[in-house]
N, C-alpha and C positions, 0 to 999 in steps of 0.2 A: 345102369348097373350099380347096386350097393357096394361101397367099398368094402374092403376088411374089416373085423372085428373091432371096436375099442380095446384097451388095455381092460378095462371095468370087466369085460365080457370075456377077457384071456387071449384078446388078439393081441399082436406085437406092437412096440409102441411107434410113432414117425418121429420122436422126437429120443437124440443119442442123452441129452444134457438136462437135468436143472436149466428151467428159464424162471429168471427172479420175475419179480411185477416189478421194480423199479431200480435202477442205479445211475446215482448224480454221470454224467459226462464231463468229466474234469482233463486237464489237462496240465501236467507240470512240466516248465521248462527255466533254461537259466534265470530267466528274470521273476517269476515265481519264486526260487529257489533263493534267489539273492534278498529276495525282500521277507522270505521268512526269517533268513539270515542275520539280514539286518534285524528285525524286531528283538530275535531272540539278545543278539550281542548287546542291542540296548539295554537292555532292561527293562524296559517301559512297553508291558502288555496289555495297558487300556490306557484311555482315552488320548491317543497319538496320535501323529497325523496322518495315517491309512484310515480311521476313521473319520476323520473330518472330512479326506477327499474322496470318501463314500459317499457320504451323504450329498457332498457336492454336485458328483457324478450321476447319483440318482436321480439325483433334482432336477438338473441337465436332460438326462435322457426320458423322465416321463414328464417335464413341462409341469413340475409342478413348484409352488414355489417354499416348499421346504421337505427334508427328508430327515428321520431322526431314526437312529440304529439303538437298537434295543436288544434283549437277549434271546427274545423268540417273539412269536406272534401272540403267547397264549399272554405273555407279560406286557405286549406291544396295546391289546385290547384292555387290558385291566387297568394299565393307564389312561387309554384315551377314556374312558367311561370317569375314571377317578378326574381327568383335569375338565372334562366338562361338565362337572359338580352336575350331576342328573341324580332324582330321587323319584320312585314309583317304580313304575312296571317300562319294561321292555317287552317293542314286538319285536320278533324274530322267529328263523324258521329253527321247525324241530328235526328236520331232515340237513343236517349239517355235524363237523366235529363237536366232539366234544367243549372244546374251548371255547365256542362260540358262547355257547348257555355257561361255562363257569366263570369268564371276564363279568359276566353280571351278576351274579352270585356271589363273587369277592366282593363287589362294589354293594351288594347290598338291597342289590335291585331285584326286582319280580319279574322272570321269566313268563311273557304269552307267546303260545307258539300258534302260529298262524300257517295255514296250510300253504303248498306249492304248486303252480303248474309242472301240470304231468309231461309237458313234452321241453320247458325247460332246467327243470328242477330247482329253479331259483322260486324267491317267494311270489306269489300270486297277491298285486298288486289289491284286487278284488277283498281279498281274504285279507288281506292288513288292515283294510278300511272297517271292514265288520269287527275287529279285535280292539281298536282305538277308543278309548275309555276320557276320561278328564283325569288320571292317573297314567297316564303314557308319557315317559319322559323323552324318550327315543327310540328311532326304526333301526335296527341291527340285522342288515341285509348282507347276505354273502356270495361269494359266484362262487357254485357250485361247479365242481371240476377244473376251476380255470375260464368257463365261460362266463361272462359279464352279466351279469342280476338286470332286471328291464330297471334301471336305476332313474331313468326320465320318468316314470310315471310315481315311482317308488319317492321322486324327491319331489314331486309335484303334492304330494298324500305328506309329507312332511310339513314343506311350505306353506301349507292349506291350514295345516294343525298348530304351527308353528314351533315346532320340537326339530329335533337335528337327525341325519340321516347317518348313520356310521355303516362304514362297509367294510366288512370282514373278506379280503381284498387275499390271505392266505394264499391258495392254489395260484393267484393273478398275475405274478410279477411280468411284466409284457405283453398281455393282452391288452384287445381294445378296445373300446366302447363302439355300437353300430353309428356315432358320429363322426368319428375317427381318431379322437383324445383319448391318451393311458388309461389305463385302468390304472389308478391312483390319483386321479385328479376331479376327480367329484366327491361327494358327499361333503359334511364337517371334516370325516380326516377316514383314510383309508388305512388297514395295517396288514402287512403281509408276514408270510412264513417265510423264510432263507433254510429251511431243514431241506436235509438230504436227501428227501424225497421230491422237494419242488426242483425244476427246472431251474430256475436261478437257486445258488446255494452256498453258504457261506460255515457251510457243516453243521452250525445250529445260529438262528438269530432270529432278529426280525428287523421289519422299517414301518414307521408308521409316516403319512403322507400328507399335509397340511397346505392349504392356501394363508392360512391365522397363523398369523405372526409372533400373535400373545400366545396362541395355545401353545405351538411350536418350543416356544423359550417356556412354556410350563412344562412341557413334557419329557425337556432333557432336563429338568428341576426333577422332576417326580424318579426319574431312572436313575440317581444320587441319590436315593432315598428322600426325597423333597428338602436334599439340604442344597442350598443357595451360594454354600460356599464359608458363610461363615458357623455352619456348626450349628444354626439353629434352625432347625427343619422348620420351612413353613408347611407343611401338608403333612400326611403319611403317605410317604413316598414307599420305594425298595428300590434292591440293585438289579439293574436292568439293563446294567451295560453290555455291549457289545465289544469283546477281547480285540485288541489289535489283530491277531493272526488269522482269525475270522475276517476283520473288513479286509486284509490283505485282498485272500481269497476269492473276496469280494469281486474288488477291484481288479483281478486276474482275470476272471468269468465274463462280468458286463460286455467287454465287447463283443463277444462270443455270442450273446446270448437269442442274435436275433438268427445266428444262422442255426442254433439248438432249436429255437421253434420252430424254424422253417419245416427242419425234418420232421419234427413234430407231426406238425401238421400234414405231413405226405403223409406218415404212418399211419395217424389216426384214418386219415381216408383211404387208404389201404384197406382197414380194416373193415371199413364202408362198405369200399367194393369187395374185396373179398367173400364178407357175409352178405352181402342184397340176395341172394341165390338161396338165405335161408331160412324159412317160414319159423316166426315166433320170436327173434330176435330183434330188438329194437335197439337206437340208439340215441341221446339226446340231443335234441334240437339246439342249433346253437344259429344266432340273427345272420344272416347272410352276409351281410356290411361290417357285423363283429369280427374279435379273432381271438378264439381261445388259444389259451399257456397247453390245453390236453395235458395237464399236469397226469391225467387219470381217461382212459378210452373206457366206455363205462357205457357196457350191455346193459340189455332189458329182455328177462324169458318169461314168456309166456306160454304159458304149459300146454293147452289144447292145441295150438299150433307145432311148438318146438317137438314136445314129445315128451320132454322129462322137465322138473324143475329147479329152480335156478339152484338150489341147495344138492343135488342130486348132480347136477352140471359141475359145481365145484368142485365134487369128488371125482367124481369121471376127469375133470383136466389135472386134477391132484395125483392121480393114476396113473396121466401122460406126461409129468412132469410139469407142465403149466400150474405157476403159484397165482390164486387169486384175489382178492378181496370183496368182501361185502359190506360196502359203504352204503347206506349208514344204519347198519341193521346191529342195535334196537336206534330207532332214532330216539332223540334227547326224550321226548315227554313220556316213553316207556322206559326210559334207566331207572335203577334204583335212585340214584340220587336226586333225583327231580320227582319221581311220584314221594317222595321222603318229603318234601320241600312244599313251599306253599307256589312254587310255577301253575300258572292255569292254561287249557286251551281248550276247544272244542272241538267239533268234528274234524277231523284230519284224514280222510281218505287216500287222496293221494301219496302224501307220506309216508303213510300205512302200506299203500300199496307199492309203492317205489323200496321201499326197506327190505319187505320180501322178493323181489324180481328183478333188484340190481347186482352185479357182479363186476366187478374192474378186471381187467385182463391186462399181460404185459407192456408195457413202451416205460423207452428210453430212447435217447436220439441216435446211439450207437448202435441201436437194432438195426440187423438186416432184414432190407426187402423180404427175403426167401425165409427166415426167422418167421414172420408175419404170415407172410403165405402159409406157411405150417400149422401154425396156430387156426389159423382160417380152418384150414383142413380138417384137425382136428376136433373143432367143433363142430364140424359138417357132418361128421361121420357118429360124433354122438347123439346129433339130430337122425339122423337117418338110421340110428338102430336102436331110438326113443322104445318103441313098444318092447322091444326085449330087451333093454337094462330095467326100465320099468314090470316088467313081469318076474324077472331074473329076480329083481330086489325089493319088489312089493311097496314100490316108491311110486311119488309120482313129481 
């Protein structure tokens, strides 16, 4: 039996509220409270000791053997590219943020975008090898959504060429590779996001993640503007620091952090199940051994199945109050900024095709079950009355 109408269609909605797509999971209590407390009585808003036993803490917790807090991740990659003195082209995927393509564009470097697997969305190892030039300075790999990039094959195509692997590690903070080791703990140096949209969150920062010991002590040189301390910059550096009140927050969160992904991870598979009942929807493969951050639970419609598509769906849950996102439509090789620029790439199908037929939908760890089930619902029933919002609105 078809359910009721969509809202799109002037049926009533199943949903009372606004549901955002994302809100940090925070929690404030006396000791929280005490240690804002403290910073602010101090005086001393950067470089104190909540950040140092950040980085500490981090290091600690992903096994890796340094961690450097920075001010975001988009500042976190502009550096690591600046302190491992690379010149020529970078590959990297075009299906990724924006920041990913402009840390190499400040640096000075040539963006090649090299195509994705369609059922990971990480870059297609295959497809890196065919872009690799004798002007390739480095592989600028990312995990998409929070799942882990095939990074063993990815660093084996490095190794081979002998150029460096850098992972744009953003969505990742707590995922894990299908070995069992952090996500943070491969490549030359990994750099993540702490924005209020990632699962770990420090309101706005970053961390970038090092085994190099040398580069490590370049990179908190480079986030002082590349001054050493006496005033005479050795590099071109900028400020890149990361404020006290942010590591506080930090270091508030961290221990929390593995019971936020837990639920994570029920929800996203919620989602799973929820939708397996509904033709045209797909969702991305993630290694079975792995474990994604689901920073983002991130559909795939397909039109001759679903019934309508993905851009037509957004409105329809826009309707119902579900807030969406379409990550990463345009992706990087179709912006303005980069067809402007001398970035090169070639055939990109996948990308192409992942750009128009992805749509993120809501999680946060504080969602409820029944929240989820809603949402299920909701798309179920826009699938199932595909032909007449499609006729209704001459969409498809």
């Amino acid at each position: 039996m078809r359910s009721s109408k969509p809202v799109i269609l002037g049926g009533s909605p199943l949903l009372a509220d606004e549901v955002p797509l994302t809100r940090p999971t925070l929690t404030v209590d006396e000791q929280m409270s005490a240690a804002l407390g403290e910073i602010l009585n101090s005086g001393s808003l950067t470089k104190g000791r909540h950040l140092a036993a950040l980085e500490h803490r981090v290091s600690e917790f992903l096994g890796v053997g340094h961690a450097v807090a920075v001010s975001s991740c988009t500042s976190g990659l502009i550096l690591a590219l600046r302190c491992l003195g690379l010149r020529g082209e970078v590959v990297l995927p075009s299906f990724t943020f924006m920041a990913t393509g402009h840390a190499a564009m400040w640096n000075g470097l040539t963006p090649v975008f090299a195509d994705i697997d369609p059922e990971t969305f990480g870059l297609d190892p295959e497809r890196v090898d065919d872009e690799i030039t004798d002007r390739t300075t480095a592989l600028l790999a990312a995990h998409t959504f929070g799942a882990p990039c095939d990074v063993e094959a990815l660093a084996k195509i490095a190794a081979t060429r002998g150029i460096p692997l850098v992972l744009d590690a953003a969505p990742g903070f707590g995922g894990s590779y299908p070995d069992g080791s952090m996500i943070g703990t491969k490549g030359a140096v990994e750099v993540f996001s702490l924005s209020p949209t990632k699962p770990f969150t420090t309101g706005e920062g970053g961390l970038i993640t090092t085994d190099d010991a040398d580069l490590a002590r370049e990179l908190r040189i480079g986030r002082e503007y590349g001054n050493k301390g006496d005033y005479d910059s050795a590099f071109i550096g900028m400020n890149a620091r990361m404020p006290e009140l942010s590591a506080a927050l930090g270091l508030h969160s961290l221990p929390r952090l593995p019971e936020i992904l837990d639920r994570r991870r029920r929800l996203a598979d919620r989602y799973r199940t929820g939708l397996s009942d509904v033709d045209g929807i797909g969702f991305q493969h993630v290694h079975p051994a792995a474990r994604s951050t689901y920073k983002d639970v991130c559909l795939t419609v397909h039109v001759p199945k679903f019934g309508v598509g993905r851009d037509t769906l957004v409105e329809a849950l826009r309707a119902e109050k579900v807030a969406t996102r379409t990550y990463y439509d345009p992706p990087l090789h179709l912006q303005t900024a980069y067809q402007a620029s001398e970035a090169r790439h070639g055939s990109l199908p996948h990308t192409e095709e992942l750009a128009r037929t992805a749509v993120t939908v809501p999680l946060y760890a504080h969602m409820s079950d029944q929240l989820v089930d809603r949402i299920c619902d909701v798309i179920r029933r826009i699938h199932e009355h595909g032909e007449e919002i499609t006729a209704r609105k001459g969409l498809s």
